[in-house]
C-alpha positions as CSV (number, residue, x, y, z in Angstrom):
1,X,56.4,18.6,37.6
2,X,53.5,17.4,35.6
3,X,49.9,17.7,37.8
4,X,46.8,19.4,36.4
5,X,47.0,22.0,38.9
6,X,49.6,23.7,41.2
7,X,49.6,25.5,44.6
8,X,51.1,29.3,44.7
9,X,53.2,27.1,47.1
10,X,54.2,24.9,44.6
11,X,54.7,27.4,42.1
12,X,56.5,29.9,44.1
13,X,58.9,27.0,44.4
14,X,59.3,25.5,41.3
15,X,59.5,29.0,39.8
16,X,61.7,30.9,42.5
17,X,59.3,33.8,43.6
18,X,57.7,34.7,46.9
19,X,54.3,34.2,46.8
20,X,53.7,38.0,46.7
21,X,55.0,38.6,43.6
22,X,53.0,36.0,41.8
23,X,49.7,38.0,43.3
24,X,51.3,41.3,42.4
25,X,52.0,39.5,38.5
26,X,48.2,38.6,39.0
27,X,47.0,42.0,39.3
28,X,49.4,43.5,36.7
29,X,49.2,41.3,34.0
30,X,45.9,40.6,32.6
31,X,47.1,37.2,31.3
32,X,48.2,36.0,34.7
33,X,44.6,34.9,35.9
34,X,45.1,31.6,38.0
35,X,41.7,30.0,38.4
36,X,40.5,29.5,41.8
37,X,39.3,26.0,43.6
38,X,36.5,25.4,46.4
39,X,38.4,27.0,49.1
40,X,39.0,30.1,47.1
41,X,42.9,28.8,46.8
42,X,44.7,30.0,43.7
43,X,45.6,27.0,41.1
44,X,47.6,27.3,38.6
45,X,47.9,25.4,35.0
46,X,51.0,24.3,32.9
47,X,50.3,27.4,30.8
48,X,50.2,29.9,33.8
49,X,54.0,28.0,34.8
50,X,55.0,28.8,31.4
51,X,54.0,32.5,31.7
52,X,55.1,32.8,34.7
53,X,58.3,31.8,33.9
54,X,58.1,34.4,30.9
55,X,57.5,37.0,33.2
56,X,60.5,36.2,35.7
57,X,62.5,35.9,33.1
58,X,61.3,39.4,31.7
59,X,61.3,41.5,35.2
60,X,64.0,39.4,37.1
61,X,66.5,38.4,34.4
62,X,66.6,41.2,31.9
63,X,65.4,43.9,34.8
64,X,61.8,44.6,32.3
65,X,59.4,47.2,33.8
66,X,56.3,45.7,34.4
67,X,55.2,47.9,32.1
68,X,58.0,46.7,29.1
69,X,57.2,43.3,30.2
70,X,53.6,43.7,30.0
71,X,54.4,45.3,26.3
72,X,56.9,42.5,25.9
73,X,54.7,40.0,26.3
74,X,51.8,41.6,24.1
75,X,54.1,41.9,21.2
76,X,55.2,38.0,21.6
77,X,51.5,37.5,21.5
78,X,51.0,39.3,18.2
79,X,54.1,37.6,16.7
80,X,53.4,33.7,17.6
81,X,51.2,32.0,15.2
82,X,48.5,29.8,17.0
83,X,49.6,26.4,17.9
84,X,47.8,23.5,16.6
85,X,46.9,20.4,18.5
86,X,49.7,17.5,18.6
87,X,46.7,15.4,17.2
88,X,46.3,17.3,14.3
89,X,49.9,18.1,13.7
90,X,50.0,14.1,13.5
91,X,46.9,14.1,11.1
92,X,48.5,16.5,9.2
93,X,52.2,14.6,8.8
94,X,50.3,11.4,7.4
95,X,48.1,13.3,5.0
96,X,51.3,15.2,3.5
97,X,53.4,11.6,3.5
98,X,50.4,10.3,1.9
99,X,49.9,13.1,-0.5
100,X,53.7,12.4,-1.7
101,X,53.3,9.2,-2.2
102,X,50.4,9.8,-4.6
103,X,52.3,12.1,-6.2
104,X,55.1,9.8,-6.9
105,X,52.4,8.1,-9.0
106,X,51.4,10.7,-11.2
């Protein structure tokens, strides 16, 4: 699945979750916020897929209280560095292989 935007529909499919739950999740976890389209409809991003699945995997899987999930998650927040940009990541592999190569020189 790779669309801009997904329906609670499509989600609650894809992820395996009445759509209930994922408004419940919506209410009880602060990073769960879906952004809404014209008709007030709930859409959801790659990113909220991914945390969604974090959070199934959290109170489903390993039977996390939404509260241990909601601390769960917080601490995986503090703990993962910020991601940079597959653009720059790029930028930054040719700079180094260049920077080698220079060195090789001195």
């Amino acid at each position: 699945m790779k669309k801009l935007y997904y329906s609670i529909g499509e989600v609650s499919k894809f992820v395996g979750v009445e759509p209930h739950v994922l408004r419940y999740w919506e209410q009880k976890f602060t990073q769960l916020s879906p952004s809404k389209n014209r008709a007030g409809k709930r859409v959801y991003t790659e990113q909220d897929l991914e945390l969604i699945c974090k959070l199934k995997s959290l109170i489903v899987d390993q039977k996390y209280s939404t509260a241990g999930a909601r601390k769960a998650l917080d601490e995986d927040l503090d703990e993962k560095p910020d991601e940079l940009p597959a653009p720059v990541v790029n930028d930054l592999q040719k700079v180094r292989v260049l920077l080698k190569d220079l060195l090789k020189h001195i």
